[in-house]
N, C-alpha and C positions, 0 to 999 in steps of 0.2 A: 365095456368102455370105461365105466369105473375104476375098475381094477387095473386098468393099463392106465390111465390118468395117474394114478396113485403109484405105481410102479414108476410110471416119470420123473413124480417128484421125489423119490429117496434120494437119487444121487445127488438133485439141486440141495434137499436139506441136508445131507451129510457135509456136501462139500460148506455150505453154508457153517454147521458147525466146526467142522474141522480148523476154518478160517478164524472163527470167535475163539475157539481154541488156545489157535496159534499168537494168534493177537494178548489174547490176557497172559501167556503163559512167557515170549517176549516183551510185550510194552510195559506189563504189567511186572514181573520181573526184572526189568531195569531200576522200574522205580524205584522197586522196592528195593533192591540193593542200592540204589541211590542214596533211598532215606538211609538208608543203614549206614550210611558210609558217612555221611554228614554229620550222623549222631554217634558213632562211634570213633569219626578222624577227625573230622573239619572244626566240627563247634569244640573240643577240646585244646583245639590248633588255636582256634581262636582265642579264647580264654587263656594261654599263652602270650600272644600277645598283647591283651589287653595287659594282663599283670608288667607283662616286659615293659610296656611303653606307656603306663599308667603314669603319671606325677602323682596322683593321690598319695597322702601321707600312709606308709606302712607296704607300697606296692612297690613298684621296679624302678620308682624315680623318673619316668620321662625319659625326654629324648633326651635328655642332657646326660644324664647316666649312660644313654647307650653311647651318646658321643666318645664321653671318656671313656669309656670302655674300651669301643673299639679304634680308637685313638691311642691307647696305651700300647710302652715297649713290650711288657710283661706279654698281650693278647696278641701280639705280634707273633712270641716269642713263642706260644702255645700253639698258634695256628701253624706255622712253621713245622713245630713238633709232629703236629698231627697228618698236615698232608707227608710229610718226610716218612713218617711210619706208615700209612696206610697203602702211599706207592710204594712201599717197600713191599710190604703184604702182598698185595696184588701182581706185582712183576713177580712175584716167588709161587704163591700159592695159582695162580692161572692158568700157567704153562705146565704146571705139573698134574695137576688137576684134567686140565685135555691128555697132556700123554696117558695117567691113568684110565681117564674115562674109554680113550682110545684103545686100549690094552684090554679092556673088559669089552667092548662091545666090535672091535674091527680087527682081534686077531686071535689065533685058537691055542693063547695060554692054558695052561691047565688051572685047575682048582677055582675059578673065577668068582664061584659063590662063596668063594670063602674071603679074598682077596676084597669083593665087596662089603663084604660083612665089615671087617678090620678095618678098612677108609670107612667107615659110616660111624663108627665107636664116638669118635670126639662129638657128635650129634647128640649122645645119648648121658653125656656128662653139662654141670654148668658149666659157664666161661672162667671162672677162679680155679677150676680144676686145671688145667697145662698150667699156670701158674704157680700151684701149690708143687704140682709135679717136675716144676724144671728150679724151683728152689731145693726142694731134697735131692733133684741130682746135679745143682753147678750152685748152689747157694754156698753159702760163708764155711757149715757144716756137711756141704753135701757130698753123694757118693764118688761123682766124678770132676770134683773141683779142680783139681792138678788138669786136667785138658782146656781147661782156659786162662789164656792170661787175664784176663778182668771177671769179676765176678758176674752173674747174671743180672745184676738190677740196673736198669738201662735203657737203652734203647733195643739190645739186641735181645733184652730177656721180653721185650714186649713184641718185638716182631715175629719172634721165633713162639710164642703165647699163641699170639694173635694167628698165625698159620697154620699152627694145628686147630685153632678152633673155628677157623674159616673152609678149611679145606674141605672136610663134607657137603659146605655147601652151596661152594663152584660146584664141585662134584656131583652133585643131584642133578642141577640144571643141562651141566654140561652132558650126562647119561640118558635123557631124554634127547638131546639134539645127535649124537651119536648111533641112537637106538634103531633109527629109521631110519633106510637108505632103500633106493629102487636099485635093486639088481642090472637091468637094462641097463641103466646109464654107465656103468660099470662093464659091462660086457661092448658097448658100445663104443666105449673109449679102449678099450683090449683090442677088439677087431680095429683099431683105424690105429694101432702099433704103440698106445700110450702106457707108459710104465707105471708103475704103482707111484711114485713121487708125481708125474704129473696127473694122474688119477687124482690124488689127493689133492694135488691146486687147483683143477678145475671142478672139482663135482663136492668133494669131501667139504675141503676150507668154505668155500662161500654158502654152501649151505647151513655151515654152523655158525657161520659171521657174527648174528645178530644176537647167538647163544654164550661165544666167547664175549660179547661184549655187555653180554648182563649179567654174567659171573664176575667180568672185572667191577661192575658197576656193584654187584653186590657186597662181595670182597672185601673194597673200598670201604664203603658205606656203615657196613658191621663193623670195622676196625675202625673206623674212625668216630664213631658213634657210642662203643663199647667202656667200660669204666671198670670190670669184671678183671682182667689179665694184666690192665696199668697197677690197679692198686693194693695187686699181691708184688707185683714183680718189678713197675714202675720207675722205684727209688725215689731219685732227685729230678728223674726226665717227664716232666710232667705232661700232659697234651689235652687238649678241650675236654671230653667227655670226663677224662678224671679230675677238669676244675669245677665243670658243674654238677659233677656229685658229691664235690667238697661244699664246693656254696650253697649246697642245697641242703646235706645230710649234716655237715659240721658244723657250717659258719648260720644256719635258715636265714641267707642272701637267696631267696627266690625269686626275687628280680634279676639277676646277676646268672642264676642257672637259666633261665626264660631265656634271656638276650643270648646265652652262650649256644641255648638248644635250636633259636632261630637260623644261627649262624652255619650249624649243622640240615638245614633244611635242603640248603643250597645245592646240594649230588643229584637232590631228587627229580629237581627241576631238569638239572643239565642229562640225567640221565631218561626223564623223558621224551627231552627233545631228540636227543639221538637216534633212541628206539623206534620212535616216529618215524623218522626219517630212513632205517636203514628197514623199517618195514615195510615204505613205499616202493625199495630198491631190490628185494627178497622176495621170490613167489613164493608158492607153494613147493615142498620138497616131496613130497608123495602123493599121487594120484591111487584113484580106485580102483586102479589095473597096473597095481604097482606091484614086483616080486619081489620075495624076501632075499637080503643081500646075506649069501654067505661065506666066509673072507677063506680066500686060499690059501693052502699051506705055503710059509715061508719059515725054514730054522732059523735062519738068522734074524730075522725080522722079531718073530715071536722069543727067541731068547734076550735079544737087545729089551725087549717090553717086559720082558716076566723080570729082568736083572732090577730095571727102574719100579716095578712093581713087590720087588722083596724089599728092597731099601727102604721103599716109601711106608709100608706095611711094617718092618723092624721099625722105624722110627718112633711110629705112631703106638706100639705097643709096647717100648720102651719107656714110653712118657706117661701111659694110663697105668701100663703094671706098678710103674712105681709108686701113682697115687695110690693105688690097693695096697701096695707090702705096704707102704708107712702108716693106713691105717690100722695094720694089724700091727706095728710094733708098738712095745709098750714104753720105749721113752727114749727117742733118738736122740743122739745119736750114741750114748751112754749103756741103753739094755734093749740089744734088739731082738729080747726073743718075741714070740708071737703071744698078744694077747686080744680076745675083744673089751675092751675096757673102752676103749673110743667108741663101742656100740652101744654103750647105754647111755643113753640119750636122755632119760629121763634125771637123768647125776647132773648133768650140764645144763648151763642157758642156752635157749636156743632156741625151744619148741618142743622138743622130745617128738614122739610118737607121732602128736597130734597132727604137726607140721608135714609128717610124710603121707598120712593120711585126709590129709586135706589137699594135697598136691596130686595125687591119685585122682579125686573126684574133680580138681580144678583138669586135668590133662585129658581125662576121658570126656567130660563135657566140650571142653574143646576141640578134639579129635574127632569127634560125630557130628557137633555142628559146625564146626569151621571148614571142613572138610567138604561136607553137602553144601553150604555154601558158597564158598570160593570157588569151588568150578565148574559151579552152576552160573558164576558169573562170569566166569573166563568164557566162557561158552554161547552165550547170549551176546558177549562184547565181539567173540573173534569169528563165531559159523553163522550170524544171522545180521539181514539187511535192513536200512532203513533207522533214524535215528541217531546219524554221525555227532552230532553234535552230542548226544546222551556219550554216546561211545566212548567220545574224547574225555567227557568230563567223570568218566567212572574210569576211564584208564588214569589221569591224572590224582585221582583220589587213592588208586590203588595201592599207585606208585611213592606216595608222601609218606606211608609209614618205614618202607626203606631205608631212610633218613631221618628218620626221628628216634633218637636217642627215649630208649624204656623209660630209663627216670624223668625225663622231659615228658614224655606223654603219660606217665605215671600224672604229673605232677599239673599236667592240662587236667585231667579227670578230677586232681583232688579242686580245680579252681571250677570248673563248671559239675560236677553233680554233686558237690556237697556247698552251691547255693541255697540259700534258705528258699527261694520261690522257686527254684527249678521243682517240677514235679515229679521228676525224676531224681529227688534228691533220698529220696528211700532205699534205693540202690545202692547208699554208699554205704562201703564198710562189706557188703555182702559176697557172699560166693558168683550170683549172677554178674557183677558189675565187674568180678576178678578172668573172668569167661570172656566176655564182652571186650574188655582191656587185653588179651592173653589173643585175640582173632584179630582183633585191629594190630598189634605189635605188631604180629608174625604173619599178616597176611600177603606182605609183598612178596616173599620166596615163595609160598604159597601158591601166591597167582601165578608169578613167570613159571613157574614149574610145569602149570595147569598149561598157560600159551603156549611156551614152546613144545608141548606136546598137541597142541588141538590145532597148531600152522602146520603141525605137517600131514593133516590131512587133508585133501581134496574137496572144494565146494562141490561135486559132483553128489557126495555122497544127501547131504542134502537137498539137492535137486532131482534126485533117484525119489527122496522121500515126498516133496513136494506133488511129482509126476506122479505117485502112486496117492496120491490126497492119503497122504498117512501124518496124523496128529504130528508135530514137529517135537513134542513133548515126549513123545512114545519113541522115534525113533533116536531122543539124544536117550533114555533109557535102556534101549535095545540097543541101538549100535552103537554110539558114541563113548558111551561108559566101558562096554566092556573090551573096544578098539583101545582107549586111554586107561585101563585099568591097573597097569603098573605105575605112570606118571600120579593115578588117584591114592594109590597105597602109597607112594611115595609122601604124598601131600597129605596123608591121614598118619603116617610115622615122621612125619616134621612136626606137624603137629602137637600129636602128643609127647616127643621128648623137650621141645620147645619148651609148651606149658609147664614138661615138670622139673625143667630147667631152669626157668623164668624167676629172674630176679628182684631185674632194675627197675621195670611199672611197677612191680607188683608192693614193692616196699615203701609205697605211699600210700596205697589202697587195701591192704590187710585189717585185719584187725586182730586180738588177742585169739578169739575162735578161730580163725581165718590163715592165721599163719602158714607160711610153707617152707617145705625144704628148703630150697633153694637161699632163701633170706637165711635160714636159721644155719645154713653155709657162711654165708657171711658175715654174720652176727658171731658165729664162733671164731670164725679167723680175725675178725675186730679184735676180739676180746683175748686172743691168744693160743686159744687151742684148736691149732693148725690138728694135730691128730681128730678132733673130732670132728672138724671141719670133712677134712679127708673122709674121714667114715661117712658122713653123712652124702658125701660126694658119690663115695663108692657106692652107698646103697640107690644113687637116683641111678647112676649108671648102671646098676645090674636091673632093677626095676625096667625100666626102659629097653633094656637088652632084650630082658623075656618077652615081653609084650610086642616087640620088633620080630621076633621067632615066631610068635603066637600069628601075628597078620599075616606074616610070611607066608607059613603052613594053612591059613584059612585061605589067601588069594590064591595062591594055587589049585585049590581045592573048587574054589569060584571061577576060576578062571578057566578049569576042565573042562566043565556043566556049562560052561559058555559056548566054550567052542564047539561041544557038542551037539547043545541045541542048535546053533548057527546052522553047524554040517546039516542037520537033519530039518533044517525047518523047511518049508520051500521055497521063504523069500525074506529076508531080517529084519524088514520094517512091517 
């Protein structure tokens, strides 16, 4: 009788812990990314605008300051600037960006891995690099100057900047929303006489709605945000982001870069409320009994994609190959045979060595933990119930770095953790604090990357978990991860080329040990030597290339052992 008593009670205390489990591993989990989000977005946000709207002697002057400010023709004239260029970006890079992403994943071009490799290149360079690269080939001196009537410094040298260095990533977003399709729906709409065009409007288009509309939002957001491709290529056409990293870096008006950085906050908001909205109106696009879609042959169809898919691909390798040859020549445009002379770094200002090797350990810290993470929290926010209210307010936190200009949130960091009573003010100046700043930057792509891969799958599958009392924990480990495991490498190689990209925060919060490539990019084109600029450029690009091969070649290897354990297990939770 004992013994069946006690046989009773296993499944009552199993289930019992299953549920405390589940509880610390969601409720507790929000928090904590809560807290994190507070102390690495919000309270820096804040410390923003206190400087912004301080009167205090030596701070941002008050409201009166901001009045004139944004009262003046000049900030008129900028914002102008900015939206004029940013929708310019976005109507350009969008639409090409879905045709591409459409061409790799819904039709049966050849060479695809390769095709994606090449659109992801500009991900793996900083944002001064298309810049440096479209002055040697349409600049004053440069290769292909006779093909334009006006020189590049402009508006058009900053659109056409700005669209190669946005374009990877629409692209990322939009190759998760494209990646997943139910077959059924597709065979369903064939059997009832519907042609590949209204295929695409009714099943294709609305399931990516809310995908197309967070690459424009992103797009947007980066170019207008950006300071990186204005102030190589810029000229006389000046636009917000490059006045507040004049007022910040040249003129130290850091009230003046505050109020300009607030101004830029505003996408973030408007792009929240949308999302919200067009996620109430979007189900789910894949269920648990969903088949894999595989696109049927059309010649025409597929050579039409592969033509816009060469074009876009020569473009893009046009514009990085030329940053590479110029770093090998040894003094354009006068001796251009080949030299490394631009490679020693340690002859130049800049950082030498150290700077590359600090960008290393800054990109790999970030890539491991930013990575575990962010979609650990995208996951918690979008496949688990209960706590709407937390939900809204860690989507809304997500979402504010989007929109926050590097050197703006660089420059929150330097006014709240290098307070004298913050206790956290030991952090400043260090490697940890450059990590921390480097995950908050770049965690908006980050996240939607994460979403729009974890909406297209099915509450079922967690209901599968729940019905089998299986830890909720175990089963986003077991199934979850390795279901979303190319949208996670995606997010672990943003990441890390991000970090060792990473500029604009990072050049208020460095110190002399601390330096990184990236600044010491910019620090050499300040100072005039565009060639060792270039080099330095080249080597994060190649850097980042290999280690892009490297995860490539391991997720695959991960991804095998997955699915094989899956085939052979007898049940995946």
């Amino acid at each position: 009788m004992d013994a069946v008593i006690k046989l009773d009670n296993v499944p009552a205390k199993g289930a019992t812990r299953v549920a405390l489990g589940d509880r610390l591993f969601v409720t507790g989990g929000k928090y904590l990314f809560l807290g994190l989000l507070i102390l690495a977005v919000l309270l820096p946000l804040l410390a923003i605008f206190w400087r912004g709207f301080s009167g205090e002697a030596g701070q941002g002057g008050g409201f009166v300051a901001a009045r004139e400010l944004f009262a003046s023709a000049n900030f008129h004239w900028l914002l102008g600037n900015s939206l004029k260029v940013s929708l310019s970006v976005a109507a350009i890079v969008v639409p090409t960006a879905y045709l591409f992403a459409y061409a790799l994943q819904r039709t049966l071009i050849p060479a695809k891995g390769l095709w994606r490799g090449i659109s992801l290149l500009p991900l793996l360079a900083p944002s001064m690099l298309p810049g440096i690269a479209l002055i040697y080939l349409f600049g004053n001196q440069g290769l292909l100057r006779e093909w334009l009537p006006d020189n590049i410094y402009g508006f058009w040298g900053i659109v056409l900047g700005e669209a190669i260095y946005t374009f990877p990533h629409a692209l990322m977003v939009l190759l998760s929303a494209l990646g997943m399709a139910d077959a059924r729906l597709f065979d369903a709409a064939a059997s009832m006489g519907a042609g590949p065009w209204k295929a695409f409007r009714s099943i294709t288009w609305p399931a990516t709605l809310q995908a197309v509309f967070a690459a424009f939002c992103l797009v947007f957001t980066l170019t207008i945000t950006d300071f990186g491709v204005p102030v190589v290529v810029g000229g006389d056409y000046q636009v917000l982001a490059l006045e507040a990293y004049k007022a910040v870096v040249g003129q130290q008006q850091f009230g003046r870069g505050a109020l300009i950085g607030m101004v830029l906050l505003l996408p973030a908001l408007l792009s929240f409320g949308v999302d919200a909205w067009l996620r109430r109106r979007q189900g789910e696009a894949m269920s648990g009994r969903a088949q894999v879609f595989h696109p049927a042959p059309s010649k025409v169809r597929d050579a039409c994609f592969l033509a816009l898919v060469l074009v876009v691909c020569a473009v893009l390798l046009l514009v990085l190959g030329m940053a590479v040859y110029s770093s090998l020549v040894k003094f354009w445009p006068y001796n251009l045979s080949l030299s490394l002379r631009h490679y020693a770094f340690e002859e130049t200002a800049g950082g030498g060595w150290l700077a590359y090797r600090n960008s290393l350990t800054l990109a790999t810290c970030t890539a491991i933990f930013g990575s575990a993470l962010i979609f650990t929290g995208a996951y918690l926010m979008e496949k688990t119930r209960g706590q709407q209210w937390l939900n809204q307010a860690l989507r809304l936190l997500s979402f504010v770095p989007m929109a926050v200009p590097g050197l703006v949130l660089g420059l929150g960091y330097v006014f709240f953790f290098n307070l004298p009573g913050n206790p956290l003010h030991a952090l400043y100046g260090s490697m940890a604090l450059l990590v921390i700043c480097s995950i908050a930057h770049f965690l908006t792509t980050a996240q939607m990357t994460a979403t729009t891969a974890l909406r297209q799958l099915d509450g079922e599958f967690e209901a599968a978990a729940l019905s089998l009392k299986a830890p909720l924990w175990r089963h986003y480990l077991r199934v979850t991860v390795p279901i979303c495991l190319p949208a996670l490498l995606d997010i672990i190689r943003y990441l890390f080329v991000s970090a060792m990209t990473t500029v604009s925060a990072a050049i208020f919060l460095y110190s002399p040990d601390s330096i990184l490539a990236a600044v010491a990019v910019l620090n050499m084109d300040d100072a005039g030597n565009v060639g060792g600029a270039a080099a330095m450029s080249t080597l994060i690009l190649l850097t980042s290339a290999a280690v892009s091969l490297l995860l490539a070649w391991a997720s695959r290897g991960l991804l095998r052992r997955s699915q094989a354990w899956r085939q052979g297990s007898p049940a995946t939770t």
